[in-house]
Short mmCIF file of the C-alpha atoms (twelve columns), coordinates in Angstrom:
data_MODEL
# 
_entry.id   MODEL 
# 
loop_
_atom_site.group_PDB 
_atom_site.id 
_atom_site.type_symbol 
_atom_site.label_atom_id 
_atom_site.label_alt_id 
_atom_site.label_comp_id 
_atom_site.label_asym_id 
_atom_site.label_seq_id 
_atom_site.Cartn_x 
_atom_site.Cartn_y 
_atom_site.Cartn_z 
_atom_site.pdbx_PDB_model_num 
ATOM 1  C CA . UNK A 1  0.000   0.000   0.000  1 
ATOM 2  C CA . UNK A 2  1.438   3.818   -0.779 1 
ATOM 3  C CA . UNK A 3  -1.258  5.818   0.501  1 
ATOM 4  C CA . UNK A 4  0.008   8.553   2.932  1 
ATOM 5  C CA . UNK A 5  -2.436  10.644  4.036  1 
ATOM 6  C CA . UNK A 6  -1.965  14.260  4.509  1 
ATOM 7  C CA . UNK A 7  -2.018  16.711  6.762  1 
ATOM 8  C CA . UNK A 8  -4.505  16.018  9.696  1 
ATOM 9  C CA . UNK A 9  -6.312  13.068  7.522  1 
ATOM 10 C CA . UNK A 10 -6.702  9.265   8.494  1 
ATOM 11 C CA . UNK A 11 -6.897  6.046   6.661  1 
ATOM 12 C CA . UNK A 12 -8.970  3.933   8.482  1 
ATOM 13 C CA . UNK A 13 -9.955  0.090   8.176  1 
ATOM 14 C CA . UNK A 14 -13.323 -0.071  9.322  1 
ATOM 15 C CA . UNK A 15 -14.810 -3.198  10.857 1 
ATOM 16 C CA . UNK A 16 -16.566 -5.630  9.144  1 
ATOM 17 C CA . UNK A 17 -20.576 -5.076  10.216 1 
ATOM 18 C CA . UNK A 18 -22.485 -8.176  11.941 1 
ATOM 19 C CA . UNK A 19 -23.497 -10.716 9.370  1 
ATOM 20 C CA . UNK A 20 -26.074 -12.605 11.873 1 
ATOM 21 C CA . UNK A 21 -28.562 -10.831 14.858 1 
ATOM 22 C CA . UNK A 22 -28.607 -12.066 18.610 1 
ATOM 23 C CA . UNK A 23 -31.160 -14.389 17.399 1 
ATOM 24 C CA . UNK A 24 -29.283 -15.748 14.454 1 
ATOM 25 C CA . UNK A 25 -31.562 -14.550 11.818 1 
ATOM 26 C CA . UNK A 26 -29.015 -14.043 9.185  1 
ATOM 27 C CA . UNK A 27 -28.937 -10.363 7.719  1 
ATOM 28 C CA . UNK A 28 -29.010 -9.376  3.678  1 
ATOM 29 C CA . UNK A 29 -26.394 -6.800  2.837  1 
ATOM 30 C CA . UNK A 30 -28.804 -4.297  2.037  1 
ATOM 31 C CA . UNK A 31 -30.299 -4.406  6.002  1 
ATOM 32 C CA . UNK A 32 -26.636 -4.266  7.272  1 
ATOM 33 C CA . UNK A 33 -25.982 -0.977  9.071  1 
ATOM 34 C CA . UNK A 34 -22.473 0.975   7.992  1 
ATOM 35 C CA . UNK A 35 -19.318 0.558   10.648 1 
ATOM 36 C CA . UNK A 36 -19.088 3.582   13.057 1 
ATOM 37 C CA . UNK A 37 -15.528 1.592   14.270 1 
ATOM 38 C CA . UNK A 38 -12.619 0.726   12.871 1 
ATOM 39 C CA . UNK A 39 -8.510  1.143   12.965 1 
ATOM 40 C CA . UNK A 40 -6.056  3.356   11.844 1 
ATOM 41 C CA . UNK A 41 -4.001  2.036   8.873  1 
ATOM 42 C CA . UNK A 42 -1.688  4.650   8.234  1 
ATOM 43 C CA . UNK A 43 -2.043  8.909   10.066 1 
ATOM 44 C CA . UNK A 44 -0.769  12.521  8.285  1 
ATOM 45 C CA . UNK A 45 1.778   14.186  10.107 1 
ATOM 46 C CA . UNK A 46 -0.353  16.928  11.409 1 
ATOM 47 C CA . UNK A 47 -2.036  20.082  10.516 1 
ATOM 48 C CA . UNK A 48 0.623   22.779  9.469  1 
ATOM 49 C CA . UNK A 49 0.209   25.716  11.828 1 
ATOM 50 C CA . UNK A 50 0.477   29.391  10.641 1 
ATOM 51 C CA . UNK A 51 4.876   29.371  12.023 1 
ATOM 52 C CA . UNK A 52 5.265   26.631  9.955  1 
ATOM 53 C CA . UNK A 53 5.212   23.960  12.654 1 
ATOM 54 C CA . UNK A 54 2.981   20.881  12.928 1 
ATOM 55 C CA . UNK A 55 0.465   20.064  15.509 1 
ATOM 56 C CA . UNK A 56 0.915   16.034  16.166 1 
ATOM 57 C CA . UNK A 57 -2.511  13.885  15.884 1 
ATOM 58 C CA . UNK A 58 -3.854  12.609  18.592 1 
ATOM 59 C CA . UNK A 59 -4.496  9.018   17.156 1 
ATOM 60 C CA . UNK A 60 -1.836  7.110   15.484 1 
ATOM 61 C CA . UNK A 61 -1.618  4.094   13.773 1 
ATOM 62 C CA . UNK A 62 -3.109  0.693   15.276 1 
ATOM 63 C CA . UNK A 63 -5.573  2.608   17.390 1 
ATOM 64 C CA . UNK A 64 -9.166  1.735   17.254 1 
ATOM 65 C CA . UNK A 65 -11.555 5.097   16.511 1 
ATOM 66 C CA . UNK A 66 -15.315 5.693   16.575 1 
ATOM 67 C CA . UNK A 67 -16.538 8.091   13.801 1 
ATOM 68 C CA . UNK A 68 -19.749 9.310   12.448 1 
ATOM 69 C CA . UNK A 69 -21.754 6.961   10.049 1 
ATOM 70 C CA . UNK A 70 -21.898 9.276   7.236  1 
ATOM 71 C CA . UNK A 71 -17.997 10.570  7.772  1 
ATOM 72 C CA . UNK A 72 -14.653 10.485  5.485  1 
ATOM 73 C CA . UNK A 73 -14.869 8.832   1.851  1 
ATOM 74 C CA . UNK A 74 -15.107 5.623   0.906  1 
ATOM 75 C CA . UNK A 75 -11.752 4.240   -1.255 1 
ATOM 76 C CA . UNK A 76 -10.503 1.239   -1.957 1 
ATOM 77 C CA . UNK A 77 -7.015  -0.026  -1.480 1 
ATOM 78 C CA . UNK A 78 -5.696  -3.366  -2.699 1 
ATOM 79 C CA . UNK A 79 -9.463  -4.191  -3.183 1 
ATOM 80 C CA . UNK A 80 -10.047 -3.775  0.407  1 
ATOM 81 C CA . UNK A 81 -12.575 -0.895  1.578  1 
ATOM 82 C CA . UNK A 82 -10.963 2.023   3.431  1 
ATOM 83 C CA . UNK A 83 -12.242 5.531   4.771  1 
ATOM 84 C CA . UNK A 84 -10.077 8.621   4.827  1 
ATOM 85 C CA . UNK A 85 -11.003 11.088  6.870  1 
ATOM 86 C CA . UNK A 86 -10.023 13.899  9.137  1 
ATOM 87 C CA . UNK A 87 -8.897  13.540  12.583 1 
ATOM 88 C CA . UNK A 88 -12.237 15.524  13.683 1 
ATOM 89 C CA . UNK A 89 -14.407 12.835  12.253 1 
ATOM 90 C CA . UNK A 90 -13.427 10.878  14.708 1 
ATOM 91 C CA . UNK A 91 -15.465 10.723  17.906 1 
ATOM 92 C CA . UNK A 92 -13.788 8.512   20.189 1 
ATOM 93 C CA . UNK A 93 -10.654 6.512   20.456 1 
ATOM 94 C CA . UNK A 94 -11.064 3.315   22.181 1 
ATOM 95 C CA . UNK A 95 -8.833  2.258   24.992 1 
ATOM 96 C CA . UNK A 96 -6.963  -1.161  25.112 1 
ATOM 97 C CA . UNK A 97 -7.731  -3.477  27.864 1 
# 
């Protein structure tokens, strides 16, 4: 993969949605709601201040994020489907246990 995003923008992985309910009625694609979770494949280096220095994300790569269900853009890479986004699309970063 040679995506680098830039500036303060993301590429994120999200997770695959849930196939099967609690019930195991199995779900068609078109009832399947769109991942709000998923984890950071590669980070920018930062939004470029008005001196000319950066300002460092605050997620980097291998965390796990929340974000909106409509936000970032939908690409593909190496027939895999990605988001990019900014860093404020994302709502929450989830801790590790």
């Amino acid at each position: 993969m040679n995506i680098r995003p830039l500036d303060d923008r993301v590429l994120v992985a999200p997770e695959e949605s849930e196939t099967t309910t609690a019930g195991g009625i199995v779900l068609p694609d078109s009832a399947k709601e769109k991942p709000q979770r998923g984890k950071i494949v590669a980070a920018g280096p930062g939004t470029l201040n008005d001196d000319g220095s950066r300002s460092p994300l605050s997620v980097k790569k291998g965390d796990v994020v929340v974000f909106g269900k409509y936000a970032g853009t939908d690409i593909k890479v190496d027939g895999k489907e990605m988001k990019i986004m900014r860093e404020r699309d994302i709502l929450a970063k989830i801790a590790k246990k």
